[in-house]
C-alpha positions in Angstrom: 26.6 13.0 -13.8 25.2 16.1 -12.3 26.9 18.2 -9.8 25.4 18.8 -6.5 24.2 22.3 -7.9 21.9 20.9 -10.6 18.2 20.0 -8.8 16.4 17.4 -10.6 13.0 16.6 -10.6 12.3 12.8 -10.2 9.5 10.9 -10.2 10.4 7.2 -8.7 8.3 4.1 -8.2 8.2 0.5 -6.9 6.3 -2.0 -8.2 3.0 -2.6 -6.1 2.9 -4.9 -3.6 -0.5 -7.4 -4.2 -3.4 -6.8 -1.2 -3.4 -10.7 -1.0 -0.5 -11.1 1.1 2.2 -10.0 3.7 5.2 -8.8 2.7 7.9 -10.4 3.3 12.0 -10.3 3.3 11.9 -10.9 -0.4 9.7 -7.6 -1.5 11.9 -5.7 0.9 14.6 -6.0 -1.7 13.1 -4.1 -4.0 11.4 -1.4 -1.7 14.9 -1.2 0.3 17.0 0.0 -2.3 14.5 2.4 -4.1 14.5 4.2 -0.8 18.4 4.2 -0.4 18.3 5.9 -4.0 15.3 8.4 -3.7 16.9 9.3 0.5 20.2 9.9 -1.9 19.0 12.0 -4.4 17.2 14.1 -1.5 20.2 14.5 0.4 21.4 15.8 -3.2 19.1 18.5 -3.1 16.8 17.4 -6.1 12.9 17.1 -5.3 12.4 13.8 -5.7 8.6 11.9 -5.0 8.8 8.4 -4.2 5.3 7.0 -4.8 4.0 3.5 -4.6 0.3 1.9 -3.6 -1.6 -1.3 -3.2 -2.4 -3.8 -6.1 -5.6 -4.5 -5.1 -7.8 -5.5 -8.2 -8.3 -8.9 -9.2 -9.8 -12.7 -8.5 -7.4 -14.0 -5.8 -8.2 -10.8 -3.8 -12.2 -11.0 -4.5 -11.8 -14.8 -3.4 -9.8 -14.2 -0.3 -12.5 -12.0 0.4 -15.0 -14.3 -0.1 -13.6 -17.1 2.2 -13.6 -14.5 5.0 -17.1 -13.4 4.8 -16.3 -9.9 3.9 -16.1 -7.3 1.1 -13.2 -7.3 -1.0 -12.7 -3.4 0.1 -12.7 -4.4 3.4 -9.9 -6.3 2.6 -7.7 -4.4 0.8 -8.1 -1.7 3.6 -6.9 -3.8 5.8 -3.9 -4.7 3.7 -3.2 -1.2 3.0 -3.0 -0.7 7.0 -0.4 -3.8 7.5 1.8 -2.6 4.5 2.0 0.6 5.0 3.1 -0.7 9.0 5.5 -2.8 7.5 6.6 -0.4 5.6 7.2 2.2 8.1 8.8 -0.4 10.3 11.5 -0.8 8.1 11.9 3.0 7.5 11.1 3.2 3.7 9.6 6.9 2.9 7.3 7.2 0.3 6.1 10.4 -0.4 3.0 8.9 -0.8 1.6 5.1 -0.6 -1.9 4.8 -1.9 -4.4 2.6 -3.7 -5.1 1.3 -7.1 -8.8 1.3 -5.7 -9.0 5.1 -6.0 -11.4 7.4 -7.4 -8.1 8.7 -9.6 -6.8 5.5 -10.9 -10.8 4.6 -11.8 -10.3 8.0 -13.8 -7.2 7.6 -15.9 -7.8 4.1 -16.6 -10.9 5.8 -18.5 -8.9 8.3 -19.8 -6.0 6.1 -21.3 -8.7 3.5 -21.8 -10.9 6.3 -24.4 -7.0 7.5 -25.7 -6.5 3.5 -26.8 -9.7 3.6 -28.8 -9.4 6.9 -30.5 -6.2 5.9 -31.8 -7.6 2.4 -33.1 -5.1 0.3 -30.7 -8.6 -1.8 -29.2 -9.6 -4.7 -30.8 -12.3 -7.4 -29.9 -12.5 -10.6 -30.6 -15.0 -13.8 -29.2 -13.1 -16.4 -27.4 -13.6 -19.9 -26.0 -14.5 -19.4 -21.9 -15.3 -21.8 -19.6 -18.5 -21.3 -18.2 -20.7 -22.5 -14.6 -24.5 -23.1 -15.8 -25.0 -23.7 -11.8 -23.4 -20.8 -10.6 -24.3 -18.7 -13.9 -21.2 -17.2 -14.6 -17.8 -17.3 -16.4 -15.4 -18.4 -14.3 -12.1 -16.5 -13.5 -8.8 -18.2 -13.8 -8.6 -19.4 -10.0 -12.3 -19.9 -9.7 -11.0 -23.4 -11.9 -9.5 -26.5 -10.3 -8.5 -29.2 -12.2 -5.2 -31.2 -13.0 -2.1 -29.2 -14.9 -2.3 -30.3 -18.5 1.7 -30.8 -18.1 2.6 -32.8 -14.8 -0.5 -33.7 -14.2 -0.7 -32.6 -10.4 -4.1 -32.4 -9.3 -6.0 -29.5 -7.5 -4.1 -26.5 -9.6 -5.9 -23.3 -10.6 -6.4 -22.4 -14.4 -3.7 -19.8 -14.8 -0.6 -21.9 -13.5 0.5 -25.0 -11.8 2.4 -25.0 -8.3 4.3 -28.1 -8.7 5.5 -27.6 -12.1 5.3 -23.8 -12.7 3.7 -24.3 -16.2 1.4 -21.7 -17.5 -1.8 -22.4 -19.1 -5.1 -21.2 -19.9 -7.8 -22.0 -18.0 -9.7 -23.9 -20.7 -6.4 -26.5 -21.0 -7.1 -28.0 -17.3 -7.8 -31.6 -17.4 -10.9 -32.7 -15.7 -11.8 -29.0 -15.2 -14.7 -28.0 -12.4 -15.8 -24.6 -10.9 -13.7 -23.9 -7.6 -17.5 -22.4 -6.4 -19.9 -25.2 -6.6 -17.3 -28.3 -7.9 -19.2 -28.9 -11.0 -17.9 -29.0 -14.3 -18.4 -25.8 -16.5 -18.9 -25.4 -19.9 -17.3 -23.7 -22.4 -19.3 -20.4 -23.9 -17.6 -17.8 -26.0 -17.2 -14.1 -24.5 -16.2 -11.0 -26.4 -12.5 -9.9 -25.0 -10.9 -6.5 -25.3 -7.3 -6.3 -26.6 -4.6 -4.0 -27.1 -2.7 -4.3 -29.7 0.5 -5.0 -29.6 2.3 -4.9 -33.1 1.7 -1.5 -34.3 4.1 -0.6 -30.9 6.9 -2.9 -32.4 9.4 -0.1 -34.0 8.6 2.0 -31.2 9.4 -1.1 -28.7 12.5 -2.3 -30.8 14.1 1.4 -30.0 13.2 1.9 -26.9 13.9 -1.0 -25.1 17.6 -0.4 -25.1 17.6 3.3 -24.4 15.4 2.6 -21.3 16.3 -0.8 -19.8 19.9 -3.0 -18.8 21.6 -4.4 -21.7 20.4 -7.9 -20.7 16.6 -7.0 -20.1 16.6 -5.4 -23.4 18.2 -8.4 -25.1 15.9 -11.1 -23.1 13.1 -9.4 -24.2 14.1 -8.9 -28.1 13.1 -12.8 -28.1 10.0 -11.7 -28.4 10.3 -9.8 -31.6 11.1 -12.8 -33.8 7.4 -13.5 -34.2 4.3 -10.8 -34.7 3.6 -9.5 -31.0 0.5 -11.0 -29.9 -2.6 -8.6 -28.6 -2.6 -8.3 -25.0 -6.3 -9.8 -23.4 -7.4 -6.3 -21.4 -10.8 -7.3 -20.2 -12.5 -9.8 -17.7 -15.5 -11.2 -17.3 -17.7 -10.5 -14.4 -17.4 -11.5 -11.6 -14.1 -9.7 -11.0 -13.4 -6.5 -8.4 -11.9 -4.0 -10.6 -13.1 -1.6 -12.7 -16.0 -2.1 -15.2 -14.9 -1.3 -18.6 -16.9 2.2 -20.1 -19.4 1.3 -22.9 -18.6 -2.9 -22.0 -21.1 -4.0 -19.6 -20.2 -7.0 -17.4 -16.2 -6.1 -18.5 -13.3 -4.9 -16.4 -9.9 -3.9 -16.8 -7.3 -6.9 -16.0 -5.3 -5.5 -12.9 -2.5 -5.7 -14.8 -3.7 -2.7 -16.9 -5.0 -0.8 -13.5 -2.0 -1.9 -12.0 1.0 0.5 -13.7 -1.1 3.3 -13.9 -1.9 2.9 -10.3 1.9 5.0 -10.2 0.1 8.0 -12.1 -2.5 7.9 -9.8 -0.7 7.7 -6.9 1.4 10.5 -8.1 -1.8 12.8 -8.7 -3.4 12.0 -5.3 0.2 13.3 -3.8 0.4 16.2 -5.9 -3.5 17.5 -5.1 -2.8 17.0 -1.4 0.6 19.2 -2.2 -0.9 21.7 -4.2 0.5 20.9 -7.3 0.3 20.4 -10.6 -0.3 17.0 -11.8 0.5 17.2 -15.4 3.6 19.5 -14.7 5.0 16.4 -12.8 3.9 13.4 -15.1 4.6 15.3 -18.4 6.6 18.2 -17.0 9.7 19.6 -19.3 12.8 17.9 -17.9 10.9 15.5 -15.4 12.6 12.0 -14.9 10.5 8.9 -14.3 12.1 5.8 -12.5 10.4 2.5 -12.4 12.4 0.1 -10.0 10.8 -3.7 -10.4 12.1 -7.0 -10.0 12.9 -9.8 -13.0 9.5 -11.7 -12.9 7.4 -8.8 -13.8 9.7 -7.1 -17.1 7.4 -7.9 -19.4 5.0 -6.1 -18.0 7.0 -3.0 -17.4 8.4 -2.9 -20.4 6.5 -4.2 -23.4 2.6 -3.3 -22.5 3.3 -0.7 -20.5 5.3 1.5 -22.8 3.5 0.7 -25.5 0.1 1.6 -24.2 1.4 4.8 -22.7 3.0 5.5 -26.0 -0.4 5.0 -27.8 -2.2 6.8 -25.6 -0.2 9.9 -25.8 1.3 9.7 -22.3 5.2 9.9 -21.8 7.1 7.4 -20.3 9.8 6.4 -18.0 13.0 6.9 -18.4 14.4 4.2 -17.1 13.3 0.5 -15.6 15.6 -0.5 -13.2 15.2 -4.4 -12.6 16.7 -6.4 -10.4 17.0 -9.8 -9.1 15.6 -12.2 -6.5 16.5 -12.7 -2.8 17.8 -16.4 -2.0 18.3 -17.4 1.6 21.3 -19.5 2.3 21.6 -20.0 -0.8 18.4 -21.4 -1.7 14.9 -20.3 -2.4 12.8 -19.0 0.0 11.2 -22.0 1.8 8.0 -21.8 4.5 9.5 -25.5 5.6 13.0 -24.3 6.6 12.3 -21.1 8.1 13.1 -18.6 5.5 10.3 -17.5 3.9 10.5 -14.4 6.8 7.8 -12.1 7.1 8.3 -8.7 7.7 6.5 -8.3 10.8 8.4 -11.6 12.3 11.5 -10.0 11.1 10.6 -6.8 13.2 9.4 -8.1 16.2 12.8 -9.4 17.3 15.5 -7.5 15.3 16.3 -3.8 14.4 15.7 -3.0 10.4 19.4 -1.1 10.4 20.5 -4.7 10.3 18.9 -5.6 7.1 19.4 -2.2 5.7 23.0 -2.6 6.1 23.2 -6.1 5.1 21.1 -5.4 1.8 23.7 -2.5 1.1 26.1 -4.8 0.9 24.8 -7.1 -1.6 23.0 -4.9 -4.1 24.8 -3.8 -7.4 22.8 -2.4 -9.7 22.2 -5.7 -11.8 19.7 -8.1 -12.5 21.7 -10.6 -10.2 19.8 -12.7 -7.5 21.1 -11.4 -4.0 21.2 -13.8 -1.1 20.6 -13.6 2.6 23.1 -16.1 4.2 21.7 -15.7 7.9 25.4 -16.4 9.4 27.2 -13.8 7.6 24.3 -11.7 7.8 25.0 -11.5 11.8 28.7 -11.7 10.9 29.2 -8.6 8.4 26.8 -6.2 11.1 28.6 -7.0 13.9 32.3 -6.9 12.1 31.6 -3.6 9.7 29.0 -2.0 10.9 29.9 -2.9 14.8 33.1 -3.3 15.0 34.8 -0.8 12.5 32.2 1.8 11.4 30.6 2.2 15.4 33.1 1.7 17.0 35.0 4.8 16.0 32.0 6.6 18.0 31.7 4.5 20.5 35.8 4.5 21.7 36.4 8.3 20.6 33.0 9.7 22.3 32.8 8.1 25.4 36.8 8.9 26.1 36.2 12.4 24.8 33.5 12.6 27.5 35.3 10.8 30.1 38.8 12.7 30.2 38.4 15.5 28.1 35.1 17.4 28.9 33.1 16.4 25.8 35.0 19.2 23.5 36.5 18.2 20.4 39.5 20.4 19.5 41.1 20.7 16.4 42.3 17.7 14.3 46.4 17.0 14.2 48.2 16.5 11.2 48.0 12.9 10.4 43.6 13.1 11.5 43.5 15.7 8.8 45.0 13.8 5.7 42.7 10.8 7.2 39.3 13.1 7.1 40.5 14.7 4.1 40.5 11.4 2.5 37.3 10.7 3.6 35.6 13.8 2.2 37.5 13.6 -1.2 35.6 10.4 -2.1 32.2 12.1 -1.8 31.7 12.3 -5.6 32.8 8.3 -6.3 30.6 7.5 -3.0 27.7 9.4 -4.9 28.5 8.3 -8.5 27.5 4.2 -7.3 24.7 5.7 -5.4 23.3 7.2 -9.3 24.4 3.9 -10.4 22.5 1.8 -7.6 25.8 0.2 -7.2 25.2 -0.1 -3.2 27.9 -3.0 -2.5 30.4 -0.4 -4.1 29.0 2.7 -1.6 29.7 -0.2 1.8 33.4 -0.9 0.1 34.1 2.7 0.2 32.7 3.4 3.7 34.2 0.6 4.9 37.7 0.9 3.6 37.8 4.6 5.4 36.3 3.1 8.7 39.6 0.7 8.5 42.0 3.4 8.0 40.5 5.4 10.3 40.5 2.6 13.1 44.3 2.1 12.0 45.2 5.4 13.3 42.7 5.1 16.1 45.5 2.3 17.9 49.0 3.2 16.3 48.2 6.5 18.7 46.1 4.8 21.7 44.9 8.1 22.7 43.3 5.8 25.9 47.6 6.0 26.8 48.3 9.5 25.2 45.7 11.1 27.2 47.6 10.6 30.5 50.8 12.4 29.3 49.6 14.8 26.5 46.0 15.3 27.2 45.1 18.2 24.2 46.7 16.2 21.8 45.1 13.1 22.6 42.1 15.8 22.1 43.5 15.8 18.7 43.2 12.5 17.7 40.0 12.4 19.2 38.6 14.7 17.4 40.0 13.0 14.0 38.3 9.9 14.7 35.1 11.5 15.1 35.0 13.7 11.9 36.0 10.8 10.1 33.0 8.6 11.4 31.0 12.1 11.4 31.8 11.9 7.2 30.9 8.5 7.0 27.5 9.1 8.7 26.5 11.4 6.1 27.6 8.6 3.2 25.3 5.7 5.3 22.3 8.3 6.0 20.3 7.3 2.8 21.1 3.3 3.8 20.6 3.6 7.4 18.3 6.5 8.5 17.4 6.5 11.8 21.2 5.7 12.6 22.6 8.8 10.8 19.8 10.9 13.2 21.1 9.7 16.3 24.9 10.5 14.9 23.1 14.3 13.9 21.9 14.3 17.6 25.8 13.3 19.2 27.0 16.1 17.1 23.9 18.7 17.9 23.7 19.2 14.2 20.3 19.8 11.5 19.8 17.0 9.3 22.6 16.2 6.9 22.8 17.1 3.5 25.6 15.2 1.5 27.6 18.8 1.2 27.6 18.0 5.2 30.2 15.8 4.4 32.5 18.3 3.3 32.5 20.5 6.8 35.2 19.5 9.9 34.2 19.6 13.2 36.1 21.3 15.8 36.1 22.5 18.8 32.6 22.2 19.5 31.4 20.3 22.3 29.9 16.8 21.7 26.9 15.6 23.6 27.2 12.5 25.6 26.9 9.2 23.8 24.3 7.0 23.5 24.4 3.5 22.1 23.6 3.8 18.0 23.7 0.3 17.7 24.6 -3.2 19.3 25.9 -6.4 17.9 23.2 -9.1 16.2 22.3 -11.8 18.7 22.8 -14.9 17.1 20.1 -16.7 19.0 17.6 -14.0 17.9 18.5 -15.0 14.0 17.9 -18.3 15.2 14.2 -17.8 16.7 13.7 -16.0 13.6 14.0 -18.7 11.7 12.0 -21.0 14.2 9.3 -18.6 14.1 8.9 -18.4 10.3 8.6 -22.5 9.9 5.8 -24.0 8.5 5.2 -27.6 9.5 4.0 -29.8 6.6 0.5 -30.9 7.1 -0.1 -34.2 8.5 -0.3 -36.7 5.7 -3.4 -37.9 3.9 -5.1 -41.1 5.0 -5.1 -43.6 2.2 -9.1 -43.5 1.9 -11.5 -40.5 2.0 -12.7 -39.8 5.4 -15.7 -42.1 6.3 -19.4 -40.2 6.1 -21.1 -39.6 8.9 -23.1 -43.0 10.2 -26.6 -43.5 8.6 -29.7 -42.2 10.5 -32.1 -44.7 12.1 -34.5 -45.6 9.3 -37.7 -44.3 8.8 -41.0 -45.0 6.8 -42.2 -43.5 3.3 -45.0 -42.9 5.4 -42.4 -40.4 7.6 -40.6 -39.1 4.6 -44.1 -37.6 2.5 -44.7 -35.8 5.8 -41.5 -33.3 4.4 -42.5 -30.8 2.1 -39.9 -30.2 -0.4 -39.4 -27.4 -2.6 -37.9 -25.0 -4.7 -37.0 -21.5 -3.5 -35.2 -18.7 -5.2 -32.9 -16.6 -3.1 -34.0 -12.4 -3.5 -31.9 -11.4 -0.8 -28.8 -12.2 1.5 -27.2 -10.6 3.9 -24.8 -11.1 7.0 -26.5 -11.7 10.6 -24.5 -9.6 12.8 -22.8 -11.0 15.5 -23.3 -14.5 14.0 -20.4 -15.9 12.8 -21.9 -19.1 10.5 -25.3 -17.5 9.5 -26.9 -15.6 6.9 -30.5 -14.1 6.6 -32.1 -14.9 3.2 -35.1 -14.2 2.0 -36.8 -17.3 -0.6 -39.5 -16.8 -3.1 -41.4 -19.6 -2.4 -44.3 -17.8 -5.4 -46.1 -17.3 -2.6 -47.6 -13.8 -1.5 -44.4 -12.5 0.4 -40.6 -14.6 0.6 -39.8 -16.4 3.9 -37.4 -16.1 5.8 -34.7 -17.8 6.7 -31.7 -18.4 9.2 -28.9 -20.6 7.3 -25.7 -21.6 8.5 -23.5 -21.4 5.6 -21.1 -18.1 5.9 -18.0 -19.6 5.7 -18.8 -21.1 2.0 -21.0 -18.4 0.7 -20.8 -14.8 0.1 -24.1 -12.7 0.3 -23.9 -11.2 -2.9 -23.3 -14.4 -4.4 -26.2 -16.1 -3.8 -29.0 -13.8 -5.2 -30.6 -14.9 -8.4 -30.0 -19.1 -7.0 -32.4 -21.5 -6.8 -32.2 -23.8 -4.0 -34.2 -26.9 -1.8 -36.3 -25.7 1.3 -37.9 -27.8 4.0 -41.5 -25.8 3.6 -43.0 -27.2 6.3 -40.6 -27.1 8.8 -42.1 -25.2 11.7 -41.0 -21.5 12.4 -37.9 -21.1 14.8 -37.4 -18.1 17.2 -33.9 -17.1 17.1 -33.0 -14.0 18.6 -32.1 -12.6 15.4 -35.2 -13.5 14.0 -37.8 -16.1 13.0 -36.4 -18.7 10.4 -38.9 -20.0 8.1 -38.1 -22.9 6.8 -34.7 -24.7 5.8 -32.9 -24.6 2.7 -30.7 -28.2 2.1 -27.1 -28.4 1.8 -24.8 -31.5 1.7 -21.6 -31.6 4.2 -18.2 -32.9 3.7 -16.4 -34.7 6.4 -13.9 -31.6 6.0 -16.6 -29.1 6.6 -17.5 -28.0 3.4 -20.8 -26.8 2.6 -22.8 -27.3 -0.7 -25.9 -25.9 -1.4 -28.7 -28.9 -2.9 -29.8 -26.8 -5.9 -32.4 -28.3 -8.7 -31.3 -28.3 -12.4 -31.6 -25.1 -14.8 -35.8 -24.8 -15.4 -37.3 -25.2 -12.1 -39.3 -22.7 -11.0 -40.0 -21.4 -7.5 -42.9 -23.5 -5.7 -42.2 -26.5 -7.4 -42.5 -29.2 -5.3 -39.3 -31.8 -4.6 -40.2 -35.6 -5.5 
């Protein structure tokens, strides 16, 4: 291990939270600890950067998008802004928390991309792809619905199945139809890009367990008793990522963007630094830390080292995986409560609480932590309360009170206590290296006991009345104890250990802090650094994060609406049917159901038209479609226009909106019989 003296330079990461969703007290496990170990090796001295971004490439964020009316960069910028919030809430200091949808990523992944194919590690290969004729396009995993091929359960997308958790691909779905338009697609072959995986496997079978746990490394060796399988790089358009150079209508899968979103992240910190990029990434002597959890290993460390390793790029030195967070015991579950969100979590409790309570469950392993909500209130308010606060709280507030707010020098007995404190600095700091938090909490802990041990065999509240200096004494023991135990919580609970820098009118602590006594110095009065967990507040915590089921299904479908009043054929020929081609679509401002398009009708100009289908349609989506228009339908004065004409779309009792569209071959003009 190295000593205090040695600076280090670190590069550390966590894995990338996705733009499609909140985060929640299940990420924080991950994010937590990486910043109890990057604060730590800061405190050490090294210069460590702790980067991290947005995932934000991909279909389910481009759908998302698309049922919300709006681009998908709109979206992930307003993911960024509730992350990064959520984030900072909970104290977690990245050096720098950027995008994957960045001008540098776009860059590298060119770079590497070009590095792949110089050193003959891209292949290509047609494959079997469901296709939409109506909506004339191949359709992304989760733009397919149909029943799992393994349960059976209806409505699951065509990557996996919620009920059963079986992957699949998307052309296994039984009964398959297009999640735009509900028709059934085709299959067409597409040319895919791979990497090749094979050529990497000596270079995988000896690095995997000189860079990961012993279990990761053997879980993953299962996958050598076969020939590694290329790794599918590309996807059909439409997708939001980046196109592909020199493969029209191809992008990177996120999951390639994804990992080298680190690098970029990293080289957007280092040009708003003023430094060198490549003397970071590649630098002589540079470590690289990859902290993930369990579900994303193979990932992290089968592709990834093995592109990087291709390409000519080093990699990380380590990959430090851990487990999942269970609450009471269980999964997380939306039904009971404890599927928390981060910003529920904040708006009624401190995040020193679940700092400290994740300290005490995290070990370094791949082992699933879990959240038991009673003895999360009970282990704050008993250790970090009752024992490790309280030796503040009492010896402060009576230094203040009888003494004048000077400590003094520390008697005998308070020495051998704070000298035992300050000898376990290196063990403290060895489970810190080793991400062995629960071991850091044991230590602290066990010192806060001993300390609060001598703290009543002298009752200095007593002592003060017939010996006042040397209940000054013991005092002023109490305190450099706690003082020492500040500096070993400061990388777990941040904003805690400033307020205890503050009551001693100290600079920021380094962990060679811990070493220094204090004495007789004045203290400044105390103020509260914490208070004990209300259990009623866990409890509304829960109440706030329950789902309720949705009211069951009726037996039968909803009835349609009631037939219209009849009317003649006479009435009917007086509509003028006919096909129209969208050219253009946009958003009406300030409208929130209606869109402006403009139909070729083959006549001289397009008409326009007002239509009130937002909520199913995105703009962009609809150019190049052929519709049904009422042509004779009398021009409307809106005031956002003039409409033109109607295009025809059938409504489900739920709301849903489907465009009446003629078959492939109709041309624009063509009249509706």
């Amino acid at each position: 291990m190295q000593t205090p003296t040695d600076t280090r330079r670190l590069i550390v990461t966590s894995a990338l939270p996705y733009a499609n969703g909140d985060i929640h007290l299940g990420h924080l496990v991950e994010y937590i600890q990486t910043d109890f170990w990057v604060r730590f090796q800061k405190m050490r001295g090294h210069r460590c950067v702790y980067v991290c971004a947005d995932d934000t490439h991909g279909t389910p964020v481009m759908i998302r998008a698309r049922q919300e009316g709006i681009a998908p960069e709109e979206l992930v910028a307003r993911s960024h802004r509730e992350h990064q919030r959520d984030f900072d809430g909970f104290e977690i200091a990245f050096d720098n928390y950027y995008t994957t949808h960045s001008p540098e990523n776009r860059a590298l992944c060119e770079s590497i991309f070009a590095s792949l194919q110089t050193a003959g590690s891209i292949s290509s290969r047609r494959l079997p792809r469901l296709y939409c004729k109506h909506d004339a396009m191949f359709l992304p995993d989760r733009f397919v619905k149909g029943r799992c091929p393994k349960c059976q359960a209806e409505a699951q997308y065509g990557d996996a199945c919620d009920r059963c958790g079986a992957t699949y691909a998307a052309e296994d779905l039984v009964e398959a139809r297009c999640a735009v338009c509900g028709r059934p697609p085709v299959q067409r072959e597409s040319e895919h890009l791979f990497f090749e995986l094979e050529p990497s496997r000596d270079y995988l079978r000896a690095w995997l367990p000189a860079h990961t746990a012993r279990d990761v490394a053997n879980k993953l060796q299962e996958w050598f008793g076969e020939p590694l399988r290329g790794w599918d790089i590309s996807r059909d358009a439409p997708y939001f990522g980046f196109e592909i150079p020199g493969h029209p209508g191809k992008y990177f899968y996120v999951w390639v963007d994804a990992p080298i979103g680190y690098m970029a992240s990293l080289q957007n910190w280092c040009a708003r630094q003023g430094e060198d990029f490549d003397a970071w990434w590649n630098g002589q002597g540079v470590e690289l830390y990859h902290f993930i959890g369990k579900d994303i290993v193979r990932f992290h460390c089968l592709f990834w080292p093995a592109m990087l390793h291709s390409a000519g790029v080093r990699g990380p030195d380590q990959v430090f995986v851990h487990g999942f967070l269970t609450v009471n015991g269980e999964k997380m579950s939306k039904s009971k409560g404890t599927f928390i969100s981060a910003r529920t979590y904040l708006d009624l409790l401190p995040p020193l609480y679940l700092r400290f309570y994740y300290a005490c469950k995290l070990n370094g392993t791949t082992d699933d932590i879990d959240l038991n909500l009673d003895d999360f209130a009970g282990r704050v308010n008993s250790d970090l309360i009752g024992k490790i606060t309280n030796l503040a709280s009492r010896g402060a507030q009576m230094l203040h009170k009888n003494l004048g707010g000077r400590a003094g020098a520390m008697d005998a007995a308070g020495r051998q206590l704070f000298d035992a404190a300050r000898g376990r600095a290196e063990v403290i700091a060895e489970h810190f290296e080793r991400r062995d938090f629960c071991q850091v909490m044991v230590e602290v802990r066990e010192q806060a006991e001993a300390a609060n041990r001598y703290f009543d065999s002298q009752a200095p509240w007593a002592l003060v009345k017939s010996d006042p200096e040397a209940a000054r004494q013991v005092l002023t023991s109490i305190l450099n104890v706690f003082r020492v135990l500040a500096v070993y919580l400061k990388p777990i609970l941040p904003s805690y250990a400033a307020q205890v820098e503050k009551l001693f009118g100290e600079e920021p602590y380094q962990w060679s802090d811990a070493q220094r006594p204090f004495e007789n110095r004045p203290l400044a009065p105390y103020q509260y650094l914490a208070t004990r967990v209300d259990p009623k507040l866990v409890e509304e915590l829960v109440a706030r994060s329950v789902t309720r089921p949705a009211a069951p299904a009726a037996a039968a479908a909803p009835a349609p609406a009631a037939v219209k009043p009849q009317i003649t054929i006479e009435a009917f020929n007086q509509l003028d049917l006919r096909v129209a081609r969208i050219v253009a679509a946009e958003v009406v401002e300030g409208a929130d159901k209606l869109l402006k398009l403009q139909l070729d009708l083959g006549e001289a100009r397009p008409r326009q038209v007002f239509a009130g289908i937002r909520k199913s349609y995105a703009p962009e989506r609809l150019v190049g479609r052929t519709v049904v228009m009422v042509a004779n339908l009398a021009p409307r004065t809106m005031r956002f226009g003039i409409s033109e004409g109607m295009v025809l779309a059938a409504g489900n009792p739920d709301g849903g909106l489907f465009l009446v569209a003629p078959d492939d071959g109709a041309l624009p003009g063509a009249t509706v019989k």
